[in-house]
C-alpha positions in Angstrom: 16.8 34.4 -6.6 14.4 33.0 -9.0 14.5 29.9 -10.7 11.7 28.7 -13.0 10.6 25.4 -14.7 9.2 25.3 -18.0 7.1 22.5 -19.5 4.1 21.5 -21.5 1.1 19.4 -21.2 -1.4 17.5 -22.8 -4.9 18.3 -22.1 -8.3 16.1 -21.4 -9.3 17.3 -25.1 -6.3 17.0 -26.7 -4.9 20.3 -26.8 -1.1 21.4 -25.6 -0.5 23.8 -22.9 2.6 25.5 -21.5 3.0 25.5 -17.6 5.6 28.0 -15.8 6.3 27.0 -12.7 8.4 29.5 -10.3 10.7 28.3 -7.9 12.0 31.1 -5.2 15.2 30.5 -4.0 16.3 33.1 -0.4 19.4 33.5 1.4 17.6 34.5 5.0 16.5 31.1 6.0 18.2 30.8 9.4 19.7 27.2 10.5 17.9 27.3 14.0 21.2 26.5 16.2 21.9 28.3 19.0 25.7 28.3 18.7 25.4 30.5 15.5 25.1 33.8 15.3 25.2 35.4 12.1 21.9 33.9 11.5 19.5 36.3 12.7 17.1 34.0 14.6 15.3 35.7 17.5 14.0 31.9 18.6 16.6 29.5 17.9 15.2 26.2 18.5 18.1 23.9 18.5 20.2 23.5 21.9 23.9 24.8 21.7 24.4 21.8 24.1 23.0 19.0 22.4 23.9 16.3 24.2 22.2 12.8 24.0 24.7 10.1 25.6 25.7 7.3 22.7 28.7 4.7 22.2 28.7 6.0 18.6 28.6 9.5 18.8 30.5 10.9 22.2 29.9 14.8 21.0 26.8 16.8 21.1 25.3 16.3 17.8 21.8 17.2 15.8 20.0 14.8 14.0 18.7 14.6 10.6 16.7 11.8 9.9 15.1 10.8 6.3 11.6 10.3 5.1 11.5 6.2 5.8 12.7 7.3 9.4 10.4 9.7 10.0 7.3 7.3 8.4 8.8 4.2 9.9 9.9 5.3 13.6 7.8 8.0 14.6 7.3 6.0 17.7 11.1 6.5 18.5 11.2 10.7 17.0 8.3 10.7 19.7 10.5 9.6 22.8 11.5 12.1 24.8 14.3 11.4 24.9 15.0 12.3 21.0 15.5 16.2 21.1 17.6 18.4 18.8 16.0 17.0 15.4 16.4 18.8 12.2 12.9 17.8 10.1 13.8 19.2 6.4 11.2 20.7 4.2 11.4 17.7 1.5 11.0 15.0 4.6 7.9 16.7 5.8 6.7 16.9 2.6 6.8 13.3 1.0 5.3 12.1 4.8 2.4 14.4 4.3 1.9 12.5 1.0 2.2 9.2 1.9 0.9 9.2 5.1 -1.1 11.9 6.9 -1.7 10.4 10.5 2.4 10.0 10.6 2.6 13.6 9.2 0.0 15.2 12.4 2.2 13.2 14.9 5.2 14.5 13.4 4.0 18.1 13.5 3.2 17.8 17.0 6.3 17.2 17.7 7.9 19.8 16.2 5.2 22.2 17.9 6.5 21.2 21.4 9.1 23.8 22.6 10.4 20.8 25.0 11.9 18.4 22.2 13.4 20.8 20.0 12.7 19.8 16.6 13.1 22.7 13.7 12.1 22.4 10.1 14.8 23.7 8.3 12.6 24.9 4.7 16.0 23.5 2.3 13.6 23.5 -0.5 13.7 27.6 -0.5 17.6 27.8 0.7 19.6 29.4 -2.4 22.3 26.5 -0.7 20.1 24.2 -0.4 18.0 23.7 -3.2 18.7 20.9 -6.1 17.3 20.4 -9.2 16.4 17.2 -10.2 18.8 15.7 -12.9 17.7 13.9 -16.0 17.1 10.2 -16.0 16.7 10.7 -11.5 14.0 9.2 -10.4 11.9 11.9 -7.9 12.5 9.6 -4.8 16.4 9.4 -5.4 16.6 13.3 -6.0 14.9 13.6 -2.7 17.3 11.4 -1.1 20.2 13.8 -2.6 18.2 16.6 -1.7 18.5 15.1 2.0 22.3 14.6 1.6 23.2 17.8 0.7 21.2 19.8 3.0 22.8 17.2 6.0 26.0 18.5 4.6 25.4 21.9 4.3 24.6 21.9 8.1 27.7 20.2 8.9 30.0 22.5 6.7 27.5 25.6 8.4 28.1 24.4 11.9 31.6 23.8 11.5 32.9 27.2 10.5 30.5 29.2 13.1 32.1 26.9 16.1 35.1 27.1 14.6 35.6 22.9 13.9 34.3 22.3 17.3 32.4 19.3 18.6 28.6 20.2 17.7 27.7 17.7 14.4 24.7 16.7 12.3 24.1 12.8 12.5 21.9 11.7 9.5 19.2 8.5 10.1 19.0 6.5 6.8 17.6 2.8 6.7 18.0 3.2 3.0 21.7 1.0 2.2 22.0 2.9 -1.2 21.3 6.5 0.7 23.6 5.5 3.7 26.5 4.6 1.2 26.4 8.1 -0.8 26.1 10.1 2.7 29.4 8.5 3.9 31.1 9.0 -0.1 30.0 12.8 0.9 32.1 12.6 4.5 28.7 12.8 6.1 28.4 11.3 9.6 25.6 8.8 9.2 23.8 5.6 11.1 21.1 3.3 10.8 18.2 4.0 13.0 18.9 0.7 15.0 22.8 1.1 15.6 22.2 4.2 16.8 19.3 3.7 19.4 21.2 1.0 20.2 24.0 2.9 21.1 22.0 4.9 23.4 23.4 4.4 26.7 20.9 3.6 29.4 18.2 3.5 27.7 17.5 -0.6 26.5 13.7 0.2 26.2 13.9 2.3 23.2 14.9 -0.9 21.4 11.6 -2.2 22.0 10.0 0.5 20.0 11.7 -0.1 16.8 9.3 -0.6 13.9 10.8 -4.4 12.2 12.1 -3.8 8.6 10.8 -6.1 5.7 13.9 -8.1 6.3 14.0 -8.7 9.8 10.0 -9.7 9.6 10.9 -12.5 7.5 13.8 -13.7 9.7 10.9 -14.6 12.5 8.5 -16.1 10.7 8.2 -19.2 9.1 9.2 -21.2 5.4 5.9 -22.3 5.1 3.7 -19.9 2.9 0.3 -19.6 5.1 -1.4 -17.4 2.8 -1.4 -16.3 -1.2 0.5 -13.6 -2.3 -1.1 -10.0 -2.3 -1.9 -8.9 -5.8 0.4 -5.4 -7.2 -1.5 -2.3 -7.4 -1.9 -2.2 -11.0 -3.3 -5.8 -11.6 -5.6 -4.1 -8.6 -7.2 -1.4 -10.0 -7.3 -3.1 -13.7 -9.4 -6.2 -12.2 -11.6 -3.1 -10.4 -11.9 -1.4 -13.9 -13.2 -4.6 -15.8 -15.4 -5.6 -12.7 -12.9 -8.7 -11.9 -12.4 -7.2 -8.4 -14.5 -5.0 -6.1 -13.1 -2.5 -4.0 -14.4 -2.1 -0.1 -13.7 -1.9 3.5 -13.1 -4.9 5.2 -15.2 -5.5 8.3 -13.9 -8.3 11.0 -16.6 -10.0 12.9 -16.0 -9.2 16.5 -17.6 -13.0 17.7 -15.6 -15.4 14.6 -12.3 -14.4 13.9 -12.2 -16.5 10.7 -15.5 -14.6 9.2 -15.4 -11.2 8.7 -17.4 -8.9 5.2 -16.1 -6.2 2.6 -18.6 -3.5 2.5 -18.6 -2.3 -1.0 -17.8 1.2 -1.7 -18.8 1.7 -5.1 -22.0 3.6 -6.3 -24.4 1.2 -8.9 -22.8 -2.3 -7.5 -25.5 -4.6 -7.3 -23.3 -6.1 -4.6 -23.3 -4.7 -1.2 -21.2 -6.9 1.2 -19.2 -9.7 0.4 -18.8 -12.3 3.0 -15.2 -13.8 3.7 -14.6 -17.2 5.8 -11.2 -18.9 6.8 -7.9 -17.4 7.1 -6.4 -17.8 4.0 -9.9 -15.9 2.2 -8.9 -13.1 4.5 -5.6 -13.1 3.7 -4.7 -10.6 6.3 -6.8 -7.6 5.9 -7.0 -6.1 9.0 -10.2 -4.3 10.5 -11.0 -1.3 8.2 -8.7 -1.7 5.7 -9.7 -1.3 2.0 -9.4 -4.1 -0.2 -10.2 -6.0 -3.4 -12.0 -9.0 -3.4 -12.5 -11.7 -5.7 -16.4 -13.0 -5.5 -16.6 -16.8 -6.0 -19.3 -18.4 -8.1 -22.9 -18.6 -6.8 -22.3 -22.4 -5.9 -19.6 -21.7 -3.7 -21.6 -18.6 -1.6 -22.1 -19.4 2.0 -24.2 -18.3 4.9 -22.7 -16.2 7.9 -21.6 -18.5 10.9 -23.3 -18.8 14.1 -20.2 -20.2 15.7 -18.4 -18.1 17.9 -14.6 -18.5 18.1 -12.2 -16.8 19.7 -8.6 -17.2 18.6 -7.4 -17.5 22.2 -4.7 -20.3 21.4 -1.5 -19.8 23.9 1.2 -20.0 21.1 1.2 -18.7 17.5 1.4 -22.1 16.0 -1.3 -22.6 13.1 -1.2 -26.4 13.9 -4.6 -26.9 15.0 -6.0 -23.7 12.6 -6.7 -26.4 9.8 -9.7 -28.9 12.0 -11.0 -25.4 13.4 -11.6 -23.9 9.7 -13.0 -26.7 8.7 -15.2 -27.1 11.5 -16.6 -23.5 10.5 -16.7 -24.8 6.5 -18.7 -27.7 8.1 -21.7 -26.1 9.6 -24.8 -26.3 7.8 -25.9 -23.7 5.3 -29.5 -22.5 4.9 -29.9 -21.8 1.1 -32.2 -19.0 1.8 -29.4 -16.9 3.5 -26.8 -17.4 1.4 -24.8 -14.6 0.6 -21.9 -13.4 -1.9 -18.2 -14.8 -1.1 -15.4 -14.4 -1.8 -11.8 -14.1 -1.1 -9.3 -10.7 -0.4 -6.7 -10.6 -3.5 -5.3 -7.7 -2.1 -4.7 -4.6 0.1 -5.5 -1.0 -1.6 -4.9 0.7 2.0 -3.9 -0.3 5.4 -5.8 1.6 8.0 -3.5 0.4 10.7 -3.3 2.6 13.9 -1.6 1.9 17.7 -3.9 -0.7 19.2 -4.5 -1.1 22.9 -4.5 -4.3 25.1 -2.1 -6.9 26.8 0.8 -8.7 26.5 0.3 -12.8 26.4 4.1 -14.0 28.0 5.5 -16.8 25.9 5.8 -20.2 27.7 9.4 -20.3 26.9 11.1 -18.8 29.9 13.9 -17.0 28.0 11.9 -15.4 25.0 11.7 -12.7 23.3 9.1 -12.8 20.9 5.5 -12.4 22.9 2.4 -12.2 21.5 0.0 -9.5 22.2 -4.0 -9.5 22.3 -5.6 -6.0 21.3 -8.4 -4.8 23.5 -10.8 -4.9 20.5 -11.7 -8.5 19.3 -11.3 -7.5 15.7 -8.2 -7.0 15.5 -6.1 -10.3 15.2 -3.2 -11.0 17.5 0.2 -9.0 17.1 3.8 -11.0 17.5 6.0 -8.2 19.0 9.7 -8.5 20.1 10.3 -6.8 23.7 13.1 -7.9 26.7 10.8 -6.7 29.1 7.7 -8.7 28.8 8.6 -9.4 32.8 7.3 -6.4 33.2 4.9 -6.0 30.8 2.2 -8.8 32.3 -0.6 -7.2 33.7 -0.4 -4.0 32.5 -2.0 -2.6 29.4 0.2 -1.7 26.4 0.1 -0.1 23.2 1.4 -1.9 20.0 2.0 -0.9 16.4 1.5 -2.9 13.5 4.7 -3.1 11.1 4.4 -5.7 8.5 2.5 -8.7 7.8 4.2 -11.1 6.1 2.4 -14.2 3.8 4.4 -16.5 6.3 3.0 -15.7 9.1 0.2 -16.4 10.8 -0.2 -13.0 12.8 0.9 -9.6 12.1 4.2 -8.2 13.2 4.7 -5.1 15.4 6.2 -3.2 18.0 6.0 -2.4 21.0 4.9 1.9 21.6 4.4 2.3 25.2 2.8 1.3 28.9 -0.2 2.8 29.8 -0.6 1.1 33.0 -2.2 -1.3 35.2 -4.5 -3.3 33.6 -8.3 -2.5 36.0 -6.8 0.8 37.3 -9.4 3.4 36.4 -7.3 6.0 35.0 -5.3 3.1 32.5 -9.0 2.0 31.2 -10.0 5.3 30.5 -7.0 6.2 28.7 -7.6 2.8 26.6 -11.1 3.9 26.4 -9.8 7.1 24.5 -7.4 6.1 22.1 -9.8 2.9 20.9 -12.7 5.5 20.2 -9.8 8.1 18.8 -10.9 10.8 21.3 -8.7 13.5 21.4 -7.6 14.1 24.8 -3.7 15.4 24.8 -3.1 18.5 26.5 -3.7 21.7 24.5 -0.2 22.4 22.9 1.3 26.2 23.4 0.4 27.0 20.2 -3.2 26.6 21.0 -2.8 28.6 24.4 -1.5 31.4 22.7 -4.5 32.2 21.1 -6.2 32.4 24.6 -7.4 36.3 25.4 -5.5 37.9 28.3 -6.8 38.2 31.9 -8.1 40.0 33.1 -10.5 40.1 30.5 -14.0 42.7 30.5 -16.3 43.3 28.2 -15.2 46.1 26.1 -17.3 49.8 25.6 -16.8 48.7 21.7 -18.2 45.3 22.5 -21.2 47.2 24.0 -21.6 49.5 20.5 -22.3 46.5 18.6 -24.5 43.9 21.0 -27.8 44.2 22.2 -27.9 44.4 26.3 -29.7 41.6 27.9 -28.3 41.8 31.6 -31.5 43.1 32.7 -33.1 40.2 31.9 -33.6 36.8 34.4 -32.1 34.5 32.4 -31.4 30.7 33.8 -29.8 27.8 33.0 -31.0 24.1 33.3 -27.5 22.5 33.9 -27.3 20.4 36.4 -26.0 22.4 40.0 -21.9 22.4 40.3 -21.5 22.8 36.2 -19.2 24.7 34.6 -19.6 24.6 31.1 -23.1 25.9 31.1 -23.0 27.2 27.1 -26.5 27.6 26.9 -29.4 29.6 29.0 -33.0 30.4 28.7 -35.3 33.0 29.4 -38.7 33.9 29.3 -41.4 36.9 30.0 -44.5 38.3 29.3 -44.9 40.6 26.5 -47.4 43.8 26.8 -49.9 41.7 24.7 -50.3 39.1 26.9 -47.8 36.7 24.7 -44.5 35.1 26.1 -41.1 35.5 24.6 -38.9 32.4 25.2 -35.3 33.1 24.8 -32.2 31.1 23.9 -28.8 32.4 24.6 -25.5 30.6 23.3 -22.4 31.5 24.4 -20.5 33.0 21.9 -17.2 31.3 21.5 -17.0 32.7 17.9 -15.7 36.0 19.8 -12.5 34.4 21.3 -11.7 31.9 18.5 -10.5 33.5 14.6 -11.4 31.1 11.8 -8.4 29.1 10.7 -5.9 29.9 13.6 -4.4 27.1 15.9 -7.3 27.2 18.6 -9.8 27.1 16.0 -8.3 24.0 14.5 -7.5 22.0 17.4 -11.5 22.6 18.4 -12.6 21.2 14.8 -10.5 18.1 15.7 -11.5 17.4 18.8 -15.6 18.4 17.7 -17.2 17.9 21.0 -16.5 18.0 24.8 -16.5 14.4 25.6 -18.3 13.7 29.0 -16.8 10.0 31.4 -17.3 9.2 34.8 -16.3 11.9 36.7 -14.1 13.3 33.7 -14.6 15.7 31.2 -12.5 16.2 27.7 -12.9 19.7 26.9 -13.3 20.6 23.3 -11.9 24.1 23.8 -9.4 25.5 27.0 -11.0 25.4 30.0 -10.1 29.2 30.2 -12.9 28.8 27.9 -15.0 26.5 28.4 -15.5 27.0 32.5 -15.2 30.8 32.4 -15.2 33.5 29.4 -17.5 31.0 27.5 -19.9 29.8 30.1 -22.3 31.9 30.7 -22.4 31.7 34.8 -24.5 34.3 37.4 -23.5 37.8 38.0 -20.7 38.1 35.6 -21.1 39.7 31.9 -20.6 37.5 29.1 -20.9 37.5 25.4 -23.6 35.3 23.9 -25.4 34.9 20.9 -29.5 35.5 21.1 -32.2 33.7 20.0 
């Protein structure tokens, strides 16, 4: 079936152009359950037996959450105990726009066989599909779009089990979205009632991202810092040279100082420097910002004091005599620099930080606050009833909010990596603050792998010049295994000596573009620690079929 959307456009010079868009619309896109059978799916990836034990929902049941779920609690879709998810085509969609590190997480997920997680492609199901009516706004016809393929599942699943137990939850944190789904006899749940409802499992509760709402119910009245400029008033300041646009750089020795390193081509500014908390206004290492420069008789020079915001509570009590201890120091005309102040946040940069959980002095608490392995990164309030546990071990914590009330970030907590000095636990940290890529290669990437065992072929033979009779050696260090790169060298009939460099040819095993060839461009380079090595490619690979060892034939690549 074919639908197709006509309309017309105005061009740069002024002109009018008509734009056909076609829209194909199938009735072969399979639902992905097990318990149905007159969709022809060899590998059905959803369990007939879904079962996930819940106050709320006592049956076996798939879940469908929206695109705020997926964006907001990917730490929780990433549990595994979440399996049996149904990711529609319109969800991944809108995530890959707004926010592509969610959107890789979220696709690794569905690539692993053990969680179960299906992209159903509703956007391309004749059932399915909805067009957008007039006066909707995009985001509220995707919403729709999200109800009526959750419905469509539940009416599909309950004729091919004949009414029987198996249903489709849906995850909305959206009121509006949650109060339509129920108007359409749709089974659906907030994301905290129903991980609440999980039963023996409190410490998923941890891992909740906080709402906008709930991060103002635990901070303060008092307004700490000015309020973040909109967008628009953004990028028209930026336009008439009011603002400049930049990343914000915190100083790793002063956590009240920190500079905006322009971006823009032709600025006569660089760097702007940025001192006290409320001229930071809670930019957060590497995020792009505007800032405002003061005039010249208000530039500063950098501080030489070194300050550590190591205070045991989150009070800002004594914040006021430190800042103007800082404002205090004596400035040295000649190194004055521009200043200025943040007006507002273009893009947060945030990622999972590593480091430890400081216990709150109140025996009973919840709310701890937790100091990130990298001194940049100011101090995180999280929410957690295990904190008991939690002391001495390092932790992984996600940013979720950052209110103008209070004085540190909000977050939650992601996971325990172990005991803080143990050598494994520091590498890992070690890793994931450097953004190393060090997961184990998914199945889709082994699939690529050649079959052993695997000979050099009589066609391979045809097309590559012979070198075996050559000595040929390697300077890699004895007990290597990754030895990608030899040497030779002999004396030619004049009297002149051919030096020869052979590369193993790892273009023979890997196809451009496939999922092996991909996950190598992420991970760039085979990272090298203490008695541990991060392989850039399989170790299939990189310790056999790619290195080139002694007496064994082995494709390289001659120079």
């Amino acid at each position: 079936m074919l639908k197709s959307k006509t309309f017309v456009k105005k061009t740069r010079s002024g002109g009018v152009l008509k734009i056909v868009r076609e829209h194909y619309l199938r009735d072969d896109i399979w639902c992905g359950s097990e318990v149905c059978k007159e969709c022809k799916d060899e590998a059905p990836v959803l369990q007939e037996h879904a079962c996930i034990e819940s106050n709320l929902c006592s049956y076996p049941h798939y879940l469908i959450p929206d695109t705020n779920v997926v964006l907001h609690q990917i730490d929780i879709l990433e549990d595994p105990l979440i399996r049996n998810v149904i990711i529609l085509q319109i969800v991944l969609q809108e995530v890959r726009h707004r926010s592509a590190p969610v959107y890789k997480r979220i696709k690794d997920a569905i690539h692993e066989k053990e969680k179960h997680f299906y992209t159903f492609t509703n956007e391309h199901h004749r059932e399915t599909f909805i067009e957008r009516e007039q006066g909707e706004s995009a985001n509220d016809r995707n919403d729709r779009a999200i109800r009526v393929a959750a419905k469509w599942y539940t009416d599909h699943l309950a004729k091919k089990t004949n009414g029987g137990s198996l249903k489709v939850v849906l995850l909305t944190d959206d009121r509006s979205n949650k109060e339509k789904a129920e108007q359409y006899g749709l089974i659906v749940y907030r994301c905290e009632e129903y991980i609440k409802s999980l039963i023996g499992n409190p410490e998923l509760m941890d891992r909740l991202a906080l709402k906008p709402d709930d991060q103002n119910e635990i901070t303060g009245s008092k307004l700490l810092f000015p309020e973040h400029l909109p967008l628009s008033r953004i990028q028209s300041g930026i336009k008439n040279g009011m603002f400049l646009q930049g990343t914000f750089h915190a100083n790793r020795d002063n956590y009240l100082e920190g500079k905006v390193f322009i971006n823009r081509e032709g600025e006569e500014i660089n760097e702007v420097l940025l001192q006290g908390l409320q001229n930071l206004n809670r930019a957060v290492h590497q995020d792009v910002v505007a800032v405002e420069l003061f005039p010249k008789e208000h530039w500063v020079a950098p501080s030489s004091v070194v300050l550590q915001d190591d205070s045991p509570n989150d009070e800002d009590a004594e914040e006021d005599e430190t800042e103007n201890k800082l404002k205090g120091e004596p400035s040295d005309s000649s190194v004055l620099q521009p200043t200025g102040r943040v007006v507002g946040i273009i893009k947060r940069n945030w990622r999972p930080f590593c480091g430890m959980l400081s216990q709150s002095m109140i025996k009973e608490a919840t709310r701890h606050l937790f100091t990130p392995a990298d001194r940049r990164i100011p101090r995180i309030r999280i929410e957690t009833r295990q904190a008991a546990n939690l002391v001495g071990q390092r932790i992984m914590v996600a940013i979720d909010g950052w209110p103008k009330n209070s004085r540190y970030p909000n977050g939650h907590f992601v996971k325990n990596l172990g005991s803080a000095g143990d050598k494994e636990t520091e590498t890992e940290v070690l890793l994931l603050e450097h953004d190393v890529p060090h997961q184990p290669f998914s199945q889709a990437v082994l699939s690529f792998l050649p079959k052993m065992p695997w000979s050099i072929t009589e066609e391979d033979l045809k097309v590559r010049a012979d070198l075996r009779h050559l000595c040929v050696c390697s300077v890699d260090p004895p007990g290597c295994t990754d030895i990608d790169d030899t040497l030779h060298c002999r004396e030619l009939e004049n009297g002149n000596l051919e030096v020869g460099v052979h590369i193993a040819d790892v273009s023979h095993f890997i196809r451009p573009g496939n999922a092996l060839d991909q996950e190598a461009a992420s991970r760039g380079t085979t990272v090298y620690l203490c008695g541990k090595r991060i392989d850039m490619v399989p170790e299939l690979l990189s310790s056999n079929l790619c290195s080139l060892r002694s007496n064994v034939e082995r494709s390289a690549q001659h120079r």
